[in-house]
Residue, then its C-alpha position, 0 to 999 in steps of 0.5 A: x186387096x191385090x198385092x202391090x207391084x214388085x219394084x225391079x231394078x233393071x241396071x244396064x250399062x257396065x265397063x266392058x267392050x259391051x256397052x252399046x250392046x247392054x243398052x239394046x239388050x235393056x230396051x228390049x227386057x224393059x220393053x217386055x216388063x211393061x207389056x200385059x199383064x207385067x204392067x201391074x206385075x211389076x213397078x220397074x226403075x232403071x239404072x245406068x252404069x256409064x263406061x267407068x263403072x259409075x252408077x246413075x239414077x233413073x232420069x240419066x238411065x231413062x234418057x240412055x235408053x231413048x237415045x239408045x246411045x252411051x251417056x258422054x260427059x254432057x250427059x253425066x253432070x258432076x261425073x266423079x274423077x275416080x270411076x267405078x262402083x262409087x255407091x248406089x244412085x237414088x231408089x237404088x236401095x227400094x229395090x226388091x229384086x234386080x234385074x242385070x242386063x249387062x253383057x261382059x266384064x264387071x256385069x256378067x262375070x259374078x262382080x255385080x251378082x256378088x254385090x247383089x248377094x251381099x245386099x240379100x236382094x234376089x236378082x236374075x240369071x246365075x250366081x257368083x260362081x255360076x257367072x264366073x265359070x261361064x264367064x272365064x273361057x279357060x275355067x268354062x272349058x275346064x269345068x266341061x272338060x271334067x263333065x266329060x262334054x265334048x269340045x274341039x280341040x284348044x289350048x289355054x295361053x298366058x299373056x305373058x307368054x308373049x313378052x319375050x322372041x323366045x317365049x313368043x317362038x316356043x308359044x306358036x310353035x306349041x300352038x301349031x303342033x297342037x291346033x294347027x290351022x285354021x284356029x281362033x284365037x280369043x280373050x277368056x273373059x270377052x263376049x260377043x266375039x270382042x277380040x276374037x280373030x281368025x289365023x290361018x299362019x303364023x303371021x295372023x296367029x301371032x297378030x291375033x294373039x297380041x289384040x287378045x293379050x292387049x284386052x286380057x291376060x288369059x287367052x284360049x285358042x280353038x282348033x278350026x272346025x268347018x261346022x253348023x252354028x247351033x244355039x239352045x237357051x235355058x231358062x230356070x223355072x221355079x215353083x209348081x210342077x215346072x221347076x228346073x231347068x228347061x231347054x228350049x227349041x234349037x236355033x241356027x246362025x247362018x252368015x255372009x262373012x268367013x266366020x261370026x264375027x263381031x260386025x256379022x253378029x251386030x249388023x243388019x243383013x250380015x246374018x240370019x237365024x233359022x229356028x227352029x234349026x234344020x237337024x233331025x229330031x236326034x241331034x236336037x235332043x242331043x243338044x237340048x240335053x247337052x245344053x242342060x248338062x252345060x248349066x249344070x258343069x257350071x252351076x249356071x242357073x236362071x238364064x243361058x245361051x249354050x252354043x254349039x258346033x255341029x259337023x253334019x257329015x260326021x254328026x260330031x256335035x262339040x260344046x263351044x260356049x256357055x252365055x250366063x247373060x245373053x243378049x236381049x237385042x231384036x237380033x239375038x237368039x235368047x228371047x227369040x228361041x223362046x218365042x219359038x218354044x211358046x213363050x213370048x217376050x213377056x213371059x218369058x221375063x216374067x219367068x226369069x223374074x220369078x225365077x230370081x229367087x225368094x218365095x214370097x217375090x213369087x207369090x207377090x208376082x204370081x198374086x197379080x197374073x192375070 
């Protein structure tokens, strides 16, 4: 008698400036778990969190996802006064394993994964302090400062290092002895280049400051690098000889636009992907192996997307970012690279299923491979 299909709970969604994106990221992931042979694997329910932080059940969720739109106040019935987490939605609790396919605060930054943890139900992607780490820009950096991985030059700033004309004065002087221009200012705790701008003098340093500080109380500003934009994902295999961490092929992100901001990254014909990326058989493994080192300096694990930039004329090659959630759109490099590293969209969810924790959800899983 064949095993019965492992319930999933895809939630999506989430309060943070990343919401439209998490719903294209879910239809894809959802997409994939029911293709093939995922489609007797796996039983999935989906489960929306509106802007507020609500949770909502799978007829709310399902309809989100058709639309491809966020739920407004029509489509939320009885929607709560108070926002935030309020209790789980119906089936919730049915759930043997959880799939999180949230980008940002309140999704990818260890709250949601610490809920899942607390109920003892295994879920996709890194843990508590795995998707801290990655999440908060000044503590990633600090993590990969002490692995010893190579990073541009930075400086870490308060938000409250701007409430005064003095404090203000002092900070951007610091910022321009130590950094120089040009130099990007960014949110800790932002994705998808929410919040991030680029200053080339005092006037724009000091405006970028202020967008970040008005979205978070914890800022990182860059020195400017005139750099390739490569990208690596990692995937945790578990179980049989293929246990660990594995890097996949490199990609590249080549744009129209002075840098690789919000708009490029999310609008058609802005931007492009090169995989596998134009760099020698060296820098690649160099990557590869700086990727997995990345993971491992903040206890990263199930899933990543590690950054990097890369000045072909010098061969420097420096850590930009870790992403312990990265997107699942049909422009995003995650599913993408391990398209190009042999393994499908299916499988690759599949993978990051049994990734997920228990051993007997991998055999559950594993029992009904075709």
């Amino acid at each position: 008698m064949a095993p019965h299909p492992t319930r999933v709970g895809l939630v999506f969604g989430g309060a943070s400036g990343e919401h439209a994106v998490s719903i294209r990221s879910a239809q894809t992931v959802l997409r994939g778990l029911r293709s093939g042979a995922n489609g007797e694997r796996y039983r999935v329910s989906c489960f929306y969190i509106d802007r507020r932080g609500g949770w909502w059940p799978e007829a709310v969720a399902t309809a989100v996802l058709e639309r491809g739109l966020p739920a407004d106040a029509h489509d939320l019935p009885g929607q709560p006064e108070l926002g935030g987490f309020r209790g789980f939605p119906e089936g919730a609790l049915e759930m043997e394993v959880w799939f999180p396919v949230l980008h940002g605060p309140n999704g990818e930054d260890g709250t949601v994964q610490g809920l899942f943890t607390l109920m003892g139900v295994p879920f996709v992607g890194s843990g508590v302090l795995g998707s801290a780490l990655g999440m908060d820009k000044q503590a990633m950096k600090a993590a990969f400062a002490a692995a010893g991985l190579p990073q541009v030059p930075y400086a870490c700033v308060e938000a409250a290092e701007l409430a005064s004309p003095g404090d203000r004065e002092a900070l951007l002087e610091r910022l321009e002895g130590q950094l120089g221009y040009p130099c990007f200012v960014k949110p800790a705790n932002m994705g998808s280049s929410v919040g991030i701008s680029k200053a080339s003098d005092r006037a724009s340093l000091l405006t970028g400051l202020e967008l970040a500080a008005g979205l978070d109380p914890r800022l990182v500003v860059e020195q400017g690098v005139k750099a390739r934009e490569l990208e690596c994902a990692v995937l945790q295999r578990r179980g049989g000889q293929g246990d660990g961490l594995m890097a996949s092929v490199l990609g590249e992100i080549r744009f129209d636009a002075d840098w690789y901001d919000y708009q490029t990254k999310y609008s058609d014909g802005l931007s492009h992907t090169v995989i596998p990326a134009l760099v020698n058989e060296a820098v690649s493994d160099r990557a590869r192996a700086m990727a997995l080192d990345a993971c491992r300096a903040v206890a990263a694990g199930g899933l990543a997307r590690v950054d990097f930039f890369y000045d072909e004329a010098t061969g420097s090659l420096w850590l930009n970012e870790i992403n312990t959630l990265p997107g699942f759109t049909s422009q995003s490099m995650y599913p993408m690279l391990w398209e190009a590293s042999g393994l499908p969209l299916p499988d690759l969810v599949h993978q990051l299923v049994l990734g997920a924790g228990r051993s007997e959800l991998r055999m559950n899983v594993e029992g009904t491979a075709a």
